[in-house]
N, C-alpha and C positions, 0 to 999 in steps of 0.2 A: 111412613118411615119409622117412628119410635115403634109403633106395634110390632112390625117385624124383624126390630132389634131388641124390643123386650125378647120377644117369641124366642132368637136364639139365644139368649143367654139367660133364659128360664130354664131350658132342657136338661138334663141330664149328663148329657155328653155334647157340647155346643157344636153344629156343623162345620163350622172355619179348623175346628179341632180334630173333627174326622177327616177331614180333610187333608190336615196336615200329617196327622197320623198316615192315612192313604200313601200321600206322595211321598213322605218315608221310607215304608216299606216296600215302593214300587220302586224310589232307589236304591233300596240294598240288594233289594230279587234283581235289579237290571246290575248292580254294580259285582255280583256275586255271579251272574252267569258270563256279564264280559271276562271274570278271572278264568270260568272254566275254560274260554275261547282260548285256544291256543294261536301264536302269530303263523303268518304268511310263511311260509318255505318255498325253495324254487323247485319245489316237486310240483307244488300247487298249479304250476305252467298244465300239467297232465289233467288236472280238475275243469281247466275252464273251458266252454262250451259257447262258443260265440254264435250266433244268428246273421243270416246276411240274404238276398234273393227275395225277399218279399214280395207275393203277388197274389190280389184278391181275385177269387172266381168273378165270371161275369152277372151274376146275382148276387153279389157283394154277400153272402154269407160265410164265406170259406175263406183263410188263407195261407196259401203254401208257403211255406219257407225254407229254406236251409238250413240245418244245425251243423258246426265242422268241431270235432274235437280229435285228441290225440290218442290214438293210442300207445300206451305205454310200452306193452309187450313189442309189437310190431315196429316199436320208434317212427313211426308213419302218423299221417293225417287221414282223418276218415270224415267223408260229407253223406248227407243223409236228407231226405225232403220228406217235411213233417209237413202234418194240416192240423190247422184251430178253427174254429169256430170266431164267425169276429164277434159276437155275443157273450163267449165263454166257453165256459167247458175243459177237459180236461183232452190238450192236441196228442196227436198221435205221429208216431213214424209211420212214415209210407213206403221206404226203402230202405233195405239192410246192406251187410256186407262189409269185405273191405276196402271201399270204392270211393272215387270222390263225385257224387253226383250236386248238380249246380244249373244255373239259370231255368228254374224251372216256368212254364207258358203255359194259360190253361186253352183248352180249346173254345171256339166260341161261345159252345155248348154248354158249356161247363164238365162235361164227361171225362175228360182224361187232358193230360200238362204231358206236353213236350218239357224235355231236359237235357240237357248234357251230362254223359258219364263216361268216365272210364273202364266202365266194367268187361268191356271184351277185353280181347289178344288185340286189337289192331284200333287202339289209341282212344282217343275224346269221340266220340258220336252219338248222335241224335237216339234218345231213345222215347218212345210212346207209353206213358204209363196211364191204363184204363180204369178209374174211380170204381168202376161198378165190381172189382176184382179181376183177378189175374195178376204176372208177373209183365214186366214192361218189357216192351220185343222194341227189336232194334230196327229205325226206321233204315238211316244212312251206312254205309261201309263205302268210304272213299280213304283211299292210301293214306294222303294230308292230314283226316281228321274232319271235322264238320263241329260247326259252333252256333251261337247266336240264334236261337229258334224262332220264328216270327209267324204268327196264323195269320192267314185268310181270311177278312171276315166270315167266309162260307164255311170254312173248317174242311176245307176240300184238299188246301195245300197249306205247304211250311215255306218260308224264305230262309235260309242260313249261311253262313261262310263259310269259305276252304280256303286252304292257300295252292296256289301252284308255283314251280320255278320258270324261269323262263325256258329251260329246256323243255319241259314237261308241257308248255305253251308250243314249243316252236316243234314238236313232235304229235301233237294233237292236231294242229294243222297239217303235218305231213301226210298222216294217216290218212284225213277227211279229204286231201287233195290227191293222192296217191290213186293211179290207176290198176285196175285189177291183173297188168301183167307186170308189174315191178315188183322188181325186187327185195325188199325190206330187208335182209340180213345180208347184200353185196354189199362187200369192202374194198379196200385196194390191197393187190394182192403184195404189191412191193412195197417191204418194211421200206427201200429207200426211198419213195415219194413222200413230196413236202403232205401232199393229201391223207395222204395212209398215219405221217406221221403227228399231225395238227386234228385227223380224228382219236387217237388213241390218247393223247393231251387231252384232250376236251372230255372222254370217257372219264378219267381218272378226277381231272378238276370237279364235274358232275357230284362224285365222289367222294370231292374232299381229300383225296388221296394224291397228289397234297392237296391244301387250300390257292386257291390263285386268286389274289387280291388285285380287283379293278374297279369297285366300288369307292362311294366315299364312307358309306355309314356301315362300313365292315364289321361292326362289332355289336353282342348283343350283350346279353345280361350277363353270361357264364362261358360265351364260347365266340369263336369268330361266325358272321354271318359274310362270308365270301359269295357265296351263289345268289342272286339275284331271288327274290320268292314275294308272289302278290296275290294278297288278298283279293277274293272273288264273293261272288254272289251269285248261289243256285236258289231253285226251285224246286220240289218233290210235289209227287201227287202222293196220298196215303195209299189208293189201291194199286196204282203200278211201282210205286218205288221206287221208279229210277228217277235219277237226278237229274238235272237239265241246269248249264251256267249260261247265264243270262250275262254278263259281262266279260269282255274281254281284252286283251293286250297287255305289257307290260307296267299295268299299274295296279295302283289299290283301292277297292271299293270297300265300302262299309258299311253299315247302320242301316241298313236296309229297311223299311218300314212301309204298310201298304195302303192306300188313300180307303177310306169309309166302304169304298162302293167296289173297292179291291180291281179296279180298272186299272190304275198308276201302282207306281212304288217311287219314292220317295228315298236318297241315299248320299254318299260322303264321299268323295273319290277325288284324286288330285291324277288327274290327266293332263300331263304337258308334251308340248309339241314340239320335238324334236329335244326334249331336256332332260336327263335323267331325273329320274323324281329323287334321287338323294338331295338333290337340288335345287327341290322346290318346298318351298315350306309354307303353301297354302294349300286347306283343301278346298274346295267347293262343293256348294249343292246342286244334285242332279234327279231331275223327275225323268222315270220312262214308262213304256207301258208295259202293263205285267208279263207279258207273254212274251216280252224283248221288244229290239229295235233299238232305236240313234237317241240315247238318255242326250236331254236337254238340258247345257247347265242354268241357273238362276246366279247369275251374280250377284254376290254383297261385297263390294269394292273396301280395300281396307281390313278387310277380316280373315280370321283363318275360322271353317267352320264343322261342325261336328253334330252328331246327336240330334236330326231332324225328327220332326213328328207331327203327324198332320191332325187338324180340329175335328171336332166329333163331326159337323157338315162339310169337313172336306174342302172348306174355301179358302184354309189357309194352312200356313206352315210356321210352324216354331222349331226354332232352333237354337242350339246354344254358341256364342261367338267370342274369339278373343282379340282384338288390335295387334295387326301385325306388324306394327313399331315398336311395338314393346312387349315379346312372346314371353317373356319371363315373368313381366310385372303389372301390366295390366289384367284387370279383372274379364272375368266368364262371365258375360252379359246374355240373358235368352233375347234374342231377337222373335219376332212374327212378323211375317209378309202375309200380304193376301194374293190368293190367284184370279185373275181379273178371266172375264170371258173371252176377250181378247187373244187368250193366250200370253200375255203379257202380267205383270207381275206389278204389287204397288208397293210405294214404302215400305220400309222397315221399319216395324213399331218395339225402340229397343224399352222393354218391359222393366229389368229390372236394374237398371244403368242407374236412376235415383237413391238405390239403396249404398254404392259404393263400395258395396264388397261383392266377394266371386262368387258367382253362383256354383251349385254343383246340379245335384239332381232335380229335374223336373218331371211335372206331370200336367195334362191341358184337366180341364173341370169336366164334370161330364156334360155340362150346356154350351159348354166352349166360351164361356165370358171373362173365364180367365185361366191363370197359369197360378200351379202349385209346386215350388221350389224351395230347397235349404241353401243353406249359406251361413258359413262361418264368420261368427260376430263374436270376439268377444272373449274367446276359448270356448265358445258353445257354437252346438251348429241347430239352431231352429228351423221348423216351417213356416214358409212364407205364402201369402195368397197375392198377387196382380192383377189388378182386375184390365179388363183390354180397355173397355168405354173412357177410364178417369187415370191412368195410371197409378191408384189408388194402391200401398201396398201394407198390407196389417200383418203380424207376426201371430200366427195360429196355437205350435208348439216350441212350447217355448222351456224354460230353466236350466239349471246349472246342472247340462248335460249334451248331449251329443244325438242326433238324429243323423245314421248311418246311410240311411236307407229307407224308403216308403212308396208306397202304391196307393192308388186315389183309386175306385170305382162307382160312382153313383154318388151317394151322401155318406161312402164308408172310406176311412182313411187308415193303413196299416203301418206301424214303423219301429224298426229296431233302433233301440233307445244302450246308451253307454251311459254310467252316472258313475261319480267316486264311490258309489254302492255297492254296485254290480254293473261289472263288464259289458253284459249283453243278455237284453230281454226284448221281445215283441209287443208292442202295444200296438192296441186300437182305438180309432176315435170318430166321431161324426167329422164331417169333412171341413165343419166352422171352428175345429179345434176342440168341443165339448165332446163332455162323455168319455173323457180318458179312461180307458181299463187296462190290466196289464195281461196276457195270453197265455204267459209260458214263464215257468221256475226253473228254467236251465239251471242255473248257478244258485238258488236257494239253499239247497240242501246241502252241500260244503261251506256257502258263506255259513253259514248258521253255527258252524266248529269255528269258525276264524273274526280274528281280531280284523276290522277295517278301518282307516285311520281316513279321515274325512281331509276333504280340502278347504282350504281358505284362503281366498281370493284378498289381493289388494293392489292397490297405485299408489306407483311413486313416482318424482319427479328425479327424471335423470339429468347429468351434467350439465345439457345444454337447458332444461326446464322442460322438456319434452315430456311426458304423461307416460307410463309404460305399466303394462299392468304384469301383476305375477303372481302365484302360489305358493302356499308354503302348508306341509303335509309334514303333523306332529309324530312324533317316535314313538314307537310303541309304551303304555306306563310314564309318558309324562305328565311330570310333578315342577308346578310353575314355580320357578325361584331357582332351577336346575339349571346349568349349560350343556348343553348337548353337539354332538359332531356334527355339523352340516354337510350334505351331499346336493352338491349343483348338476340338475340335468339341463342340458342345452341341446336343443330342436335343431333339425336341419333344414333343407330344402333349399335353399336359405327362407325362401318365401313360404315356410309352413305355418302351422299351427299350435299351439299345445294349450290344453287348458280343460275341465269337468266334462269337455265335449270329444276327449281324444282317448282312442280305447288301447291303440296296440302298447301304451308305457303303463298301462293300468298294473301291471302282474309287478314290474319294475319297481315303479314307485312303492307300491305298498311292500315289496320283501324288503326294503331300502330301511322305508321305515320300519320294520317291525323289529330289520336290526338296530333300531337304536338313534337312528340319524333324521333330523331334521330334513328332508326331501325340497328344494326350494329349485321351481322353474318360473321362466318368464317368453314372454314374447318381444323381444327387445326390437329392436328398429328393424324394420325391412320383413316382418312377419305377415301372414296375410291375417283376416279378420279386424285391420283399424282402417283401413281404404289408401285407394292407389297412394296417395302421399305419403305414407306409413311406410308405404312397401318401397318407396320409389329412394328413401333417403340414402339408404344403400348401393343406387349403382355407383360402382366405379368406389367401391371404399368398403369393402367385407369387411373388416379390421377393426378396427380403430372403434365407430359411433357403435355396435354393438357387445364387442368387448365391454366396453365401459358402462353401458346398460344393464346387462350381465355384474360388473363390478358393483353399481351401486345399487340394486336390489341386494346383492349383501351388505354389504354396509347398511342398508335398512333394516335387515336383519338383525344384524349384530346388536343395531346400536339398540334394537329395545331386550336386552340380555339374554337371547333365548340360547344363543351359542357361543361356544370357545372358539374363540379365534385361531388357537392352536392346532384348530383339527377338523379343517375343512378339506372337502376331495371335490373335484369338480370333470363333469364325464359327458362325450356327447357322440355322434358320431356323422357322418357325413359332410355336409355342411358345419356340422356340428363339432365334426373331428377335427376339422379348419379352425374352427376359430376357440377350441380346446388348446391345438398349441400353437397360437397365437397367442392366447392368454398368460400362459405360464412362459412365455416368451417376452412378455412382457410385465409382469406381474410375479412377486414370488410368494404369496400369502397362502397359498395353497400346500398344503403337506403333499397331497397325492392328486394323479391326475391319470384318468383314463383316455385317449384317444381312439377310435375307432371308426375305421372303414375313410379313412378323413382326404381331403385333396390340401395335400402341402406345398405339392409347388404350381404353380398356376402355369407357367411353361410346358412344365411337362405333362399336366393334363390335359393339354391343350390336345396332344399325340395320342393321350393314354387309355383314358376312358370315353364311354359313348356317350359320357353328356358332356363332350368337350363344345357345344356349340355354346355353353353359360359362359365360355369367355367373348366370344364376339357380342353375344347378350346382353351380357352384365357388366362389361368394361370398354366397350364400344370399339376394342380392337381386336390384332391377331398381334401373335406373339411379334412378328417381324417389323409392326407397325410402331408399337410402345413397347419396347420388352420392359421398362423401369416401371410402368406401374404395376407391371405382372410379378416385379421383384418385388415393388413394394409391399405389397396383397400377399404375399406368399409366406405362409408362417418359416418355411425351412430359411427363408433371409434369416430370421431372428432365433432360431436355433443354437446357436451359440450363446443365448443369451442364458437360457432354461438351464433353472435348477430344482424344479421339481421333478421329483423322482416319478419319472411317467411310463406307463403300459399303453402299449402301441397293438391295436386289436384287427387284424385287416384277413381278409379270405383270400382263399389259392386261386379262386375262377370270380372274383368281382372284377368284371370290365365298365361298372357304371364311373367309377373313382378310379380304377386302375391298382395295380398291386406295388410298383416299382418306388411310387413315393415313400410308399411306407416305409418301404427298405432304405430309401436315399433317409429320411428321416431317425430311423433306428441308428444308422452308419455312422452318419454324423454325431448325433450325443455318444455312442460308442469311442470311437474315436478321442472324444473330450472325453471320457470318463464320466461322463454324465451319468446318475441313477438312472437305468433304461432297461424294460424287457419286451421282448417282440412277438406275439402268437399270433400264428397264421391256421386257419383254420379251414381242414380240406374238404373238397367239392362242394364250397357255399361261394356263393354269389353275395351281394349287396345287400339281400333281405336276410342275411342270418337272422338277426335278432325279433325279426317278425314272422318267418315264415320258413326257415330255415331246419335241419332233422331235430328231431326234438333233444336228442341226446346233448347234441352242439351248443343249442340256447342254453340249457341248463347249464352247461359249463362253462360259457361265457358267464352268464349273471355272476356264479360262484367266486369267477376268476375275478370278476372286476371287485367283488364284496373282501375276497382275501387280500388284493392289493389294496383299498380302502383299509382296510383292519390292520394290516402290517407297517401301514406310515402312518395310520390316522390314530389307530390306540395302539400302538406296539406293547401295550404293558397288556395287551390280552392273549 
């Protein structure tokens, strides 16, 4: 010890000093190139370049993915399937254009991936792209469209989806029954017969020309869905090409998947008997055999089920399941049965039901002894391993980040990764979690000009002592001692997410802050990622317990000096939009408030949008049964109360929330005199701010930043 402390401070230039010298000058070089970084603009929406489809070849050396960005010129979205090496290397595109190419499949073989595109004249279909070179030919050309690619073990044939209507059902039949002396194009020759005049009705309704409404779930994302239309499941052979549908009748099949030995198939279908399936709101699992026939269902009593997939020996089936007591708020548990020789079926081994939160994507091991799953913990979404033998469950990929998406093959593991860094990158890993590497620099080369403002996570104890956790994303150039404006973003769903592991508020957050403002989100009561009790506090009370969760993460805020009180804005939309003005309904601390895409009255969305079934879900009634608590819950009750100056942000064709509240919302503070301005924004639906023409997003962000700026610093 003395010797080695003589030795450095005998020297010349003592180490501890070069040292410090060192990390000096690597702060000024780092503090000197963050000034060149210029901040975040909402142009920078055209920059980012997200990853999503992950799928390793079947010698686990290769893997495909999808890259989707904007283009600028064309205001359009463009998809594109790249390949990486899962070793390294520098990935390549494998398709151009201006297309949106997605789910892509490799063949057994590994020679060429089935995909979806829309690159012809006649819609989404199946196209064959060949590794060894060439241009990808198109396998399917069906009217509907053609989805979901599924190989053969043998690599012989594909499984995929179509829709048909039921006319299009009950004329396919006609045809195959139809004798070779009938008629196919006799009508009734008198416009006065009831016959003549209930077929030419029927032409038209076909149509659409009008809409004729006899359904219950008439309504889709953007437009009505009048016509009845159900999901099927064909088969193709590669050499002859024609399609063959393996299921039929007025219902919906899905997930189609094909046992080891490609003898069975394995799939999702809610077949009720004598009920309309708007009506039924369980699916079930069904095994049949590949070449058709009378599919078998497996019941799981109590579940609604989805996303089958059978074990590398084919002895069993995993599945993912939610309780159908509680469709809103119980967690996405993977179940596994075994198939007994019998013909009969054993327990259900629910695998990830100990963890407590919702499962999403899974994948079986390649020895079948266990299942590979994420799930949103935390505002992070990690990988999860379950073993079948022990229930045993260990967290593989983990940190203060987001796992989108991933594919398991052999001991290779692939996965599109979100972090407060960067948006979206591919990584890979050994399949125990080690040997992390990162694939692809999508987003490298513009972050590297821009300023990124990191997150930082905390808890706090809300009103009732309840634990809630939330972030808080510093302003661009803060300088500690300073107040600064806070902007509150508030999650929707109700039962979502947000936190290091959420990508689509990624672009938001940071233009937020670059303008200057404090960024502060949380997951307040009824969020998913803290387990069913978390989520469950909520039913029958949107209002009130998470408002005030919301309220006191600012107050936490506040009270350690980082913001002005004067000059807060708070902004959310869906769910989000709900309980936006609810808040300022209740609360008047806020200078400015944005509202968007929101459900204000609970009545009338009961009518209005097609997620009107979260009132019988989430309040245990129908309007006719309890309309007062539907008042109660309903931010337009307290409308009258609001005197923040609020922008009301909603779309021309969202039928998920409906259009009319907004307008009952705008009317009424109108009416009062209320600060109030209303933008409706044309041929967008619900996903404006995620997925919506690029042109639109950017004028949203802008528009919400200018009403921020005009009540929050008017002196700018």
């Amino acid at each position: 010890m003395s010797s080695s402390t003589s030795t450095s401070l005998s020297g010349s230039r003592p180490v501890a000093a070069i040292s410090l010298l060192l990390t000096l000058a690597l702060a000024v070089a780092l503090d000197a190139d963050a000034q060149e970084r210029r901040p975040i603009q909402a142009n920078d929406l055209y920059r980012i370049r997200t990853a999503s489809d992950v799928a390793i070849s079947p010698d686990g050396q290769r893997i495909a993915f999808v890259v989707t960005q904007i283009d600028s010129a064309a205001d359009a979205y463009h998809s594109h399937l790249w390949l990486a090496g899962v070793t390294g290397g520098p990935p390549r595109q494998l398709t151009h254009g201006h297309v949106r190419d997605r789910d892509p499949a490799w063949s057994p073989d590994g020679s060429k991936i089935a995909f979806v595109s829309n690159r012809g004249a006649d819609g989404s279909q199946i196209y064959i792209l060949p590794l060894d070179g060439g241009e990808p030919w198109q396998l399917t050309d069906l009217e509907n469209g053609a989805s979901d690619p599924v190989w053969s073990p043998h690599g012989s044939r594909l499984l995929f989806g179509s829709a048909l209507t039921t006319r299009e059902l009950e004329e396919e039949r006609a045809a195959q029954d139809a004798t070779p002396d009938e008629d196919e194009g006799e009508q009734p020759a008198m416009w006065g017969s009831l016959a003549a005049i209930r077929l030419w009705l029927a032409k038209n309704a076909a149509e659409e020309e009008p809409a004729v409404i006899t359904r219950l779930n008439f309504q889709g994302e953007r437009g009505l869905n009048p016509v009845d239309s159900w999901a099927h499941i064909y088969v193709v052979d590669l050499e002859t090409r024609q399609p063959r549908r393996l299921t039929d009748g007025p219902y919906d099949f899905s997930a189609p998947t094909f046992s080891p030995d490609g003898r069975r198939i394995a799939f999702i279908a809610d077949i009720t008997d004598g009920v309309h399936p708007d009506y039924s709101l369980k699916n079930e699992l069904y095994v049949m055999d590949a070449e058709g026939g009378e599919p078998r269902m497996i019941d799981v009593p109590g579940y609604n089920v989805f996303n089958p997939a059978w074990s590398p020996d084919g002895l069993h089936i995993a599945f993912a399941a939610r309780d159908t007591t509680e469709p809103t708020v119980a967690n996405t548990t993977i179940g596994v049965l075994e198939l007994l020789e019998t013909g009969l079926v054993g327990n259900v081994e629910w695998l990830t039901r100990p963890l407590d939160r919702s499962a999403r994507q899974y994948r079986w091991s390649g020895d079948g002894s266990s299942i590979y799953f994420t799930a949103g913990v935390h505002g992070t979404v990690p990988i999860y391993r379950a073993l079948l033998h022990n229930g045993q469950i260990r967290q593989l990929v983990s940190g203060e980040r987001g796992v989108l998406g991933f594919d398991l093959v052999g001991d290779k593991l692939a996965f599109v990764v979100t972090e407060p860094a960067n948006p979206s990158e591919v990584y890979a890993a050994d399949a125990d979690g080690d040997g992390e590497r990162r694939l692809t620099t999508l987003n490298t080369e513009w972050l590297s000009t821009v300023r990124v403002q990191p997150h930082r996570g905390f808890w706090y104890r809300s009103f009732d002592g309840r634990r809630v956790q939330g972030w808080l994303i510093e302003p661009l150039g803060y300088q500690e001692g300073e107040r600064y404006p806070l902007a509150v973003e508030i999650h929707g769903g109700p039962h979502a997410m947000w936190g290091p592991g959420e990508r689509t508020m990624w672009h938001e957050f940071q233009f937020l802050a670059a303008n200057g403002y404090f960024v502060l989100y949380t997951n307040p009561r009824g969020s998913d990622g803290y387990g069913y009790d978390f989520k469950y506090t909520i039913k029958r009370a949107w209002g009130d317990g998470p408002m005030r969760d919301v309220l006191t993460a600012v107050d936490t805020v506040v009270a350690r000096g980082l913001v002005d009180e004067e000059r807060m804005a708070v902004t959310g939309g869906s769910y989000a939009g709900y309980l936006t003005a609810y808040l300022v309904g209740h609360d008047h601390r806020f200078a400015a408030a944005v509202a968007q895409r929101g459900v204000y009255d609970l009545l009338t969305f009961f009518g209005e949008g097609n997620a009107w079934r979260l009132v019988p879900f989430e309040f245990d009634t129908y309007p006719w049964e309890d309309p007062e608590i539907l008042r109660r819950e309903s931010p337009i009750t307290y409308a009258h109360q609001i005197e923040t100056p609020l922008l009301i942000i909603h779309s021309d064709r969202d039928l998920r929330t409906g259009v009319s509240q907004s307008e009952m919302l705008y009317r009424t503070l109108k009416v009062l005199e209320k600060p109030v301005e209303y933008v409706r924004y044309p041929r967008e639906g619900h996903e404006l701010s995620r997925s919506g023409e690029p042109k639109l997003r950017v004028d949203r962000l802008l528009r919400i930043l200018e009403f921020f700026e005009r009540y929050v610093r008017p002196d700018r």
